[in-house]
C-alpha beads as a LAMMPS data file, in Angstrom:
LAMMPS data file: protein, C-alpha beads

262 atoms
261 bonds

1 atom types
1 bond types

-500.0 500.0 xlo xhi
-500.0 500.0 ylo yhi
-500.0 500.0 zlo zhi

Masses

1 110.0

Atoms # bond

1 1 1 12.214 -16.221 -8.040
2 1 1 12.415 -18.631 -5.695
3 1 1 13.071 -22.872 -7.191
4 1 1 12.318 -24.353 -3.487
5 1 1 9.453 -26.210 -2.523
6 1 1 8.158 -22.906 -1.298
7 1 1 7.819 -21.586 -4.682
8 1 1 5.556 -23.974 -5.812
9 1 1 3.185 -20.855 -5.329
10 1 1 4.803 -18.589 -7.227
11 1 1 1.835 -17.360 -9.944
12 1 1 -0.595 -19.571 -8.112
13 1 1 -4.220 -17.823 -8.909
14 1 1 -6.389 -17.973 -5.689
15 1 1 -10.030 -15.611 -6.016
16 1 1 -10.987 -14.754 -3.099
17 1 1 -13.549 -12.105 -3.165
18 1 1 -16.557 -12.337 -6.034
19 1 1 -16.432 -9.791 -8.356
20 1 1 -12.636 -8.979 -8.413
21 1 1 -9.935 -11.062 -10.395
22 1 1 -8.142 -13.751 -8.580
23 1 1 -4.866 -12.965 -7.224
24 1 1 -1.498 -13.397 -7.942
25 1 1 0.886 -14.949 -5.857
26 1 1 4.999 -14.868 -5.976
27 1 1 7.219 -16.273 -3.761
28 1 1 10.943 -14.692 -3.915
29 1 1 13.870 -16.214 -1.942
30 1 1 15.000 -13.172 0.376
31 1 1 14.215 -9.348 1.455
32 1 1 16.361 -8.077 -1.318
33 1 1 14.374 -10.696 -4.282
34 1 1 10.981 -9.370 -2.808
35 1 1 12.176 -5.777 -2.514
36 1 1 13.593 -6.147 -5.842
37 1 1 10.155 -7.469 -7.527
38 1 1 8.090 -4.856 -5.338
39 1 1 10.352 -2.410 -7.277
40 1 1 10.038 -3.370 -10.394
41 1 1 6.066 -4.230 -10.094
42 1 1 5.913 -0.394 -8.979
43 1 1 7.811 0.440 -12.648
44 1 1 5.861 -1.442 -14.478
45 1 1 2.246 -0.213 -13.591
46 1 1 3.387 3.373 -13.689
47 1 1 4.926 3.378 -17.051
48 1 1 2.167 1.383 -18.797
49 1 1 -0.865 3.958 -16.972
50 1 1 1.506 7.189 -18.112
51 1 1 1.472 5.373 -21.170
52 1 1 -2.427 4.635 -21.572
53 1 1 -3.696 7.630 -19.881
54 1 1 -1.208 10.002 -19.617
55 1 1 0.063 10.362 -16.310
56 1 1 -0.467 7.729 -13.190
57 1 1 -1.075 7.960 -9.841
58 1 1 0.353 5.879 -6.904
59 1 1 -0.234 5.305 -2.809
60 1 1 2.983 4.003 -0.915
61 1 1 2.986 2.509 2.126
62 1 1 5.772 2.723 4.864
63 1 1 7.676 0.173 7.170
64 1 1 11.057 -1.362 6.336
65 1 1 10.406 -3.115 2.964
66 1 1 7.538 0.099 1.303
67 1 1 11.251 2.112 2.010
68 1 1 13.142 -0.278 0.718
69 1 1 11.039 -0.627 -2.440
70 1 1 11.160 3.169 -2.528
71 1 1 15.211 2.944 -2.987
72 1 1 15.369 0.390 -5.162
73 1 1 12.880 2.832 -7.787
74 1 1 15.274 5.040 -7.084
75 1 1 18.017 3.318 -8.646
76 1 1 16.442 1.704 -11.378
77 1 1 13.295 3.932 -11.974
78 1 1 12.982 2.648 -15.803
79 1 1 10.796 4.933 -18.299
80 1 1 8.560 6.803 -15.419
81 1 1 7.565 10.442 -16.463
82 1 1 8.098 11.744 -12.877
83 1 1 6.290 14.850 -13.561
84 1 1 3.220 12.990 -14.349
85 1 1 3.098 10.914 -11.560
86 1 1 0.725 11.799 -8.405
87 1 1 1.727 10.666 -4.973
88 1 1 -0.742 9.525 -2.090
89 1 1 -0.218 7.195 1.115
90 1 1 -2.222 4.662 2.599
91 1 1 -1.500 5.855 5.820
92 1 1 0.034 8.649 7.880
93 1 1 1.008 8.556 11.954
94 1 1 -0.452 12.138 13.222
95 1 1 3.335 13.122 14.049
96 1 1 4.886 16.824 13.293
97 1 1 6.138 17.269 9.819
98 1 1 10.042 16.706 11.050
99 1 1 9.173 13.514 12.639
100 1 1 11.197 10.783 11.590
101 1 1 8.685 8.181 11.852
102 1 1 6.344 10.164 9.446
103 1 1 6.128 8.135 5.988
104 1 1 5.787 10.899 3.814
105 1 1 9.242 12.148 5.413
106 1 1 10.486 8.243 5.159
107 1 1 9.525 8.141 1.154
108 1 1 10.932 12.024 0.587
109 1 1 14.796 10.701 2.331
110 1 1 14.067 7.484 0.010
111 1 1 13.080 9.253 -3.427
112 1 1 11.002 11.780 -4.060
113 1 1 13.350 13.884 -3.016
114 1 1 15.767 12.360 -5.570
115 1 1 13.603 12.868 -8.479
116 1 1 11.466 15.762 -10.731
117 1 1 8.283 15.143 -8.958
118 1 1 5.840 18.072 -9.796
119 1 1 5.649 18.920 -6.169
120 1 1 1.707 20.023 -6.111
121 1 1 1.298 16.304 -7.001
122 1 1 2.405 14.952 -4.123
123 1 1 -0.527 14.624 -1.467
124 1 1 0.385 13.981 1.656
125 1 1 -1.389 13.656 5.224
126 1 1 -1.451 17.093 7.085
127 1 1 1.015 16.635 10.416
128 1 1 -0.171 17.299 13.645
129 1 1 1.461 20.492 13.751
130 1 1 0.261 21.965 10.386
131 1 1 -3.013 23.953 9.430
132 1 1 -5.145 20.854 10.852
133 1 1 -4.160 19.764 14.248
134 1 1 -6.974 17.747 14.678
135 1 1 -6.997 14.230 12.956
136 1 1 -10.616 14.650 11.739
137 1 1 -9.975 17.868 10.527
138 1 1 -6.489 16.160 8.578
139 1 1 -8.586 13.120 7.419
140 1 1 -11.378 15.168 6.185
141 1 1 -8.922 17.635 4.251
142 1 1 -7.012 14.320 2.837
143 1 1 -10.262 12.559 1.941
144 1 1 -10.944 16.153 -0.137
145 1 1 -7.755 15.444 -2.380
146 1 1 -8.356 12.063 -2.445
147 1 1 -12.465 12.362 -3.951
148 1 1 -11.044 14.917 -5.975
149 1 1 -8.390 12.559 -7.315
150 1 1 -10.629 9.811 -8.030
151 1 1 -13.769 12.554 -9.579
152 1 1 -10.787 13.270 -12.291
153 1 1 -9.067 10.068 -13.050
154 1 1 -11.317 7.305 -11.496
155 1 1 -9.321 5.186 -9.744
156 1 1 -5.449 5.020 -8.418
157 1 1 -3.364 3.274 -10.819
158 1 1 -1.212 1.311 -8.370
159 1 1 -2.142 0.935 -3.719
160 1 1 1.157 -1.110 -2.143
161 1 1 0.766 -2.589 0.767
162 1 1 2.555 -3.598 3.758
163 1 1 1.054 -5.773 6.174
164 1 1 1.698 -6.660 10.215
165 1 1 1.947 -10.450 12.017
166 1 1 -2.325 -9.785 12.744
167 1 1 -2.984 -8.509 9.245
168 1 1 -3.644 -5.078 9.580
169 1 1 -2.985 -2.949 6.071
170 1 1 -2.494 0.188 6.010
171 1 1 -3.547 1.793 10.079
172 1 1 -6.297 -0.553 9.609
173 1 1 -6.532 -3.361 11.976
174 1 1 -8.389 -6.270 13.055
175 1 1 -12.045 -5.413 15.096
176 1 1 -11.600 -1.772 14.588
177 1 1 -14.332 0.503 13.578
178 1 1 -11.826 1.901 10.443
179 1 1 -11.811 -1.895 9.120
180 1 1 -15.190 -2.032 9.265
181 1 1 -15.971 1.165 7.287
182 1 1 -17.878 0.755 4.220
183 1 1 -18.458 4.240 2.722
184 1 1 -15.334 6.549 3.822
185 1 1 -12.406 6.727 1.551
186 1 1 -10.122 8.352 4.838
187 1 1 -10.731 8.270 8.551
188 1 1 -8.899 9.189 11.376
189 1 1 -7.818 6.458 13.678
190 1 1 -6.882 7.590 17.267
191 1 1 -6.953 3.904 19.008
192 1 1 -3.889 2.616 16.928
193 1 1 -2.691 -0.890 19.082
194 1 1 -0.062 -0.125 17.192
195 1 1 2.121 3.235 18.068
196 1 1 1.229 6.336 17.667
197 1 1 -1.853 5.858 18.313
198 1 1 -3.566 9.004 16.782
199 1 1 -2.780 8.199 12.553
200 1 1 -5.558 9.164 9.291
201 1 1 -5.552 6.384 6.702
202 1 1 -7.653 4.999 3.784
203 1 1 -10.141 2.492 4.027
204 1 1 -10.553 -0.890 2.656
205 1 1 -13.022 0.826 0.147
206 1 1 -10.222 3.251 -1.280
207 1 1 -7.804 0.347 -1.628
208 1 1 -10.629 -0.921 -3.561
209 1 1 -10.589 2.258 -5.682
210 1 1 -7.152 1.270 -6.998
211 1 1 -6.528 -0.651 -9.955
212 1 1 -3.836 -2.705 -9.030
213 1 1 -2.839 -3.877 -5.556
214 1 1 0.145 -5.112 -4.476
215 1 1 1.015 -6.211 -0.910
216 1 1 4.982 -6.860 0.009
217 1 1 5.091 -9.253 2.848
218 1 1 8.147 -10.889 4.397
219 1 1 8.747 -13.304 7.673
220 1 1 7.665 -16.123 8.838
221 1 1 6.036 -14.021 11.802
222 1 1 3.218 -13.301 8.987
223 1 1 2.800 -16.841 7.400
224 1 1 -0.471 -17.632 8.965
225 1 1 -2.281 -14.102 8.536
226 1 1 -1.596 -14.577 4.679
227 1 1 -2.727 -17.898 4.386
228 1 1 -5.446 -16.470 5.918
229 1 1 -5.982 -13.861 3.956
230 1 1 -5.577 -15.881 0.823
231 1 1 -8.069 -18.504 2.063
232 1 1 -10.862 -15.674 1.915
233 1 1 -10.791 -14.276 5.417
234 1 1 -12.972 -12.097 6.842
235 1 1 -11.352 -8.575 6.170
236 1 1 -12.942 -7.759 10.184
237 1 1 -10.342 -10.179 10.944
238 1 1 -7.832 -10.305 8.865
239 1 1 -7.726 -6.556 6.654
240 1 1 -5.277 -7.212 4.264
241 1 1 -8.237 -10.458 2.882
242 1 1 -10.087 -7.047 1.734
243 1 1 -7.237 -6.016 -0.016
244 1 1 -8.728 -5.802 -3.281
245 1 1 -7.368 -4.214 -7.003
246 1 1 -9.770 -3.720 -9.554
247 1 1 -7.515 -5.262 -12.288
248 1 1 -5.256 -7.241 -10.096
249 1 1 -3.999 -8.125 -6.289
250 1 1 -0.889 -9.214 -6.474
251 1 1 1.042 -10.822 -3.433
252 1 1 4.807 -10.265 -3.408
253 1 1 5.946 -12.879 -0.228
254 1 1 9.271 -14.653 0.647
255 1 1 9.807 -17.786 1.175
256 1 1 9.776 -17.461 5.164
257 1 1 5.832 -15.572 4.626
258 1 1 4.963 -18.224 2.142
259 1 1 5.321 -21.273 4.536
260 1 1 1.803 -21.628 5.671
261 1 1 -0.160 -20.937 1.726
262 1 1 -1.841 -24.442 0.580

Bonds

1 1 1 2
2 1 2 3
3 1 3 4
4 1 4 5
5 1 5 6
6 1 6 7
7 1 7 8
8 1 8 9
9 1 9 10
10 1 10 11
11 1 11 12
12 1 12 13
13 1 13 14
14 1 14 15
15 1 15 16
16 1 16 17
17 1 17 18
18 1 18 19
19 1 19 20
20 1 20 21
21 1 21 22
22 1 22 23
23 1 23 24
24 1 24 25
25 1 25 26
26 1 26 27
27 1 27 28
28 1 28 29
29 1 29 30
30 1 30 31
31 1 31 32
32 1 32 33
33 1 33 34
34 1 34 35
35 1 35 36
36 1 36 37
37 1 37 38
38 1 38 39
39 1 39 40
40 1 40 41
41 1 41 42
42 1 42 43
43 1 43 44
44 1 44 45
45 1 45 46
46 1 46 47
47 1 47 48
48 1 48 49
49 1 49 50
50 1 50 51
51 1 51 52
52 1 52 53
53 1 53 54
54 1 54 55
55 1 55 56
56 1 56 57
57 1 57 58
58 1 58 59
59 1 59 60
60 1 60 61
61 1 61 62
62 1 62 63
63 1 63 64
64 1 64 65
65 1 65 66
66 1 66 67
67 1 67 68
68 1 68 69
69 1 69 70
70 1 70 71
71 1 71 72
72 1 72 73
73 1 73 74
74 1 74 75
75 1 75 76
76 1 76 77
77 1 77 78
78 1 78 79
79 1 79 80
80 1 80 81
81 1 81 82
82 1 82 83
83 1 83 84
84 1 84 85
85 1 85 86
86 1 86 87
87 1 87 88
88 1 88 89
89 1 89 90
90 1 90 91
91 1 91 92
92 1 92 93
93 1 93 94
94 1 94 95
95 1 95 96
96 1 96 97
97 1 97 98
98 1 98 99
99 1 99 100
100 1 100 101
101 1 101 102
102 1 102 103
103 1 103 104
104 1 104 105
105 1 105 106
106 1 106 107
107 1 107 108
108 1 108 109
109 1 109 110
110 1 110 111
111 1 111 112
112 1 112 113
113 1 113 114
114 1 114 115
115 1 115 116
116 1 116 117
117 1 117 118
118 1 118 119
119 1 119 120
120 1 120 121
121 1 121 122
122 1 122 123
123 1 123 124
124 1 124 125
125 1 125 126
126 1 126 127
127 1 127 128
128 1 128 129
129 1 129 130
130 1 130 131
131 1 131 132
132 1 132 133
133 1 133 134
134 1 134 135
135 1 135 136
136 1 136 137
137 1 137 138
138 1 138 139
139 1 139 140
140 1 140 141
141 1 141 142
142 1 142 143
143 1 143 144
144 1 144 145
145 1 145 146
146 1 146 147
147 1 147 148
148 1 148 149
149 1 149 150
150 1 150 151
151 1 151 152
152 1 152 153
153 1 153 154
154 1 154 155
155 1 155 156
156 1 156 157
157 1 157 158
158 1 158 159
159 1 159 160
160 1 160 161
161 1 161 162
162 1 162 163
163 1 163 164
164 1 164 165
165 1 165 166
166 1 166 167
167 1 167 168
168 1 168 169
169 1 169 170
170 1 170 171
171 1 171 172
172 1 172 173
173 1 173 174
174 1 174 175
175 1 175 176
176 1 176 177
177 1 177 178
178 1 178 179
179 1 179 180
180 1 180 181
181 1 181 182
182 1 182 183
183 1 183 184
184 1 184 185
185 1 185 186
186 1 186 187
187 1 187 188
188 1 188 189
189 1 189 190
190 1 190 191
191 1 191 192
192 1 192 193
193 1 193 194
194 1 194 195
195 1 195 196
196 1 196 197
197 1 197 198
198 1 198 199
199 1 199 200
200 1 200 201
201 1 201 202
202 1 202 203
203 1 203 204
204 1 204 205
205 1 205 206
206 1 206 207
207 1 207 208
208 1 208 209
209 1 209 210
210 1 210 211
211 1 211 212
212 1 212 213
213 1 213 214
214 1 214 215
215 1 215 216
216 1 216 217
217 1 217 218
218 1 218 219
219 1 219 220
220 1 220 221
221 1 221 222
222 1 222 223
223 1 223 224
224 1 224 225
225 1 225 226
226 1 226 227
227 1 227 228
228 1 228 229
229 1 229 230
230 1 230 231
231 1 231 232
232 1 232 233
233 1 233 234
234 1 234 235
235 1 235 236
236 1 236 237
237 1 237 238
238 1 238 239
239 1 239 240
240 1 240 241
241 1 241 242
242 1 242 243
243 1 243 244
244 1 244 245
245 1 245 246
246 1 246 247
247 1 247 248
248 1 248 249
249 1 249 250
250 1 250 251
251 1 251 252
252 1 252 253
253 1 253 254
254 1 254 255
255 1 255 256
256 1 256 257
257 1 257 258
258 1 258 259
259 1 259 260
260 1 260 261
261 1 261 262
């Protein structure tokens, strides 16, 4: 971990939302410290739920760094039970199946295609070219595995996080009507700013549905939408501020995405 002036943060407690524990915040000195610690985080939470309940259940997120995290488990995946571990994403672009930009396709090249995952516990997003070609239909049919996930178990053990330079998490971003959702666990976004713009993705109440959060953020292009965040934003604004675990939120940042945190 980071011993520069930037890591003066590292652990710092900040609560930002009433009701939910304050968060955590670590500062590491590069992409391959944060990946590292995003890695090992992952381990950790999965092995102590398989060991409390039985089996655990995570939601991965895509983008450079969720992938990189992804290999790094790969090569040092610890004590996890793989065939009691249930997959979900945050998100999903409404691509074909064989679509390189498709996460679940991303975090199969990563690991779970490395690994004894019980393969009817990995739930992904329907592709555009599957049995629901419409992105309402998809989102309803993921939302189905999701309730029924959560009617069984609870909660998700472990939601990571990416986030963008405006603070979008997961395909939700700022002034959007799937930010501002308050009852749906998965819509269907098909106004992305971001490319494509047709993608299904959970809600900031289905983060909330996890028990532990953990966002990976790197570069300084991001600094000022997690300070934000941090300083209690309004999620409308700034979605990763509604970010929320129900035993912890934990923010995994380098030193270049921790410049602007007071």
């Amino acid at each position: 971990m980071s011993e520069t002036p930037a890591g003066r943060y590292a652990d710092q407690k900040r609560r930002v939302a009433a009701g939910f524990p304050a968060d955590t915040v670590q500062v590491h000195p590069g992409t391959e410290a944060l990946v590292n610690a995003a890695a090992r985080r992952f381990v950790e939470v999965v092995v102590a739920a398989q060991a409390a309940r039985g089996s655990a259940s995570v939601v991965l997120t895509g983008g450079g760094t969720g992938i990189g995290l992804l290999e790094q488990v790969r090569r040092e995946p610890g004590e996890i039970d793989w065939s009691k571990l249930e997959i979900f994403w945050g998100d999903e672009r409404f691509v074909p199946a064989g679509d390189p930009e498709r996460n679940a396709r991303q975090a199969r090249e990563a690991l779970l295609d490395h690994v004894p995952v019980d393969p009817h516990r990995v739930h992904a997003v329907a592709p555009s070219d599957g049995e629901y070609p419409d992105p309402v239909e998809a989102a309803a049919e993921y939302s189905a595995a999701v309730h029924a996930h959560l009617a069984e178990h609870g909660a998700f053990d472990l939601h990571l996080l990416g986030m963008g330079g405006e603070g979008h998490v997961n395909s939700l971003f700022p002034h959007t009507d799937a930010v501002r959702e308050e009852h749906e666990l998965v819509v269907a976004v098909t106004d992305s700013p971001k490319p494509p713009a047709v993608r299904v993705t959970l809600t900031l109440p289905a983060v909330r549905k996890a028990r532990h959060v953990v966002l990976v953020v790197g570069g300084a292009a991001k600094a000022e939408a997690v300070a934000a965040a941090l300083n209690g934003a309004d999620p409308v604004d700034i979605p990763a501020a509604g970010a929320r675990g129900a035993e912890s939120t934990t923010w995994l940042l380098d030193e270049e995405a921790a410049t602007a945190v007071r």
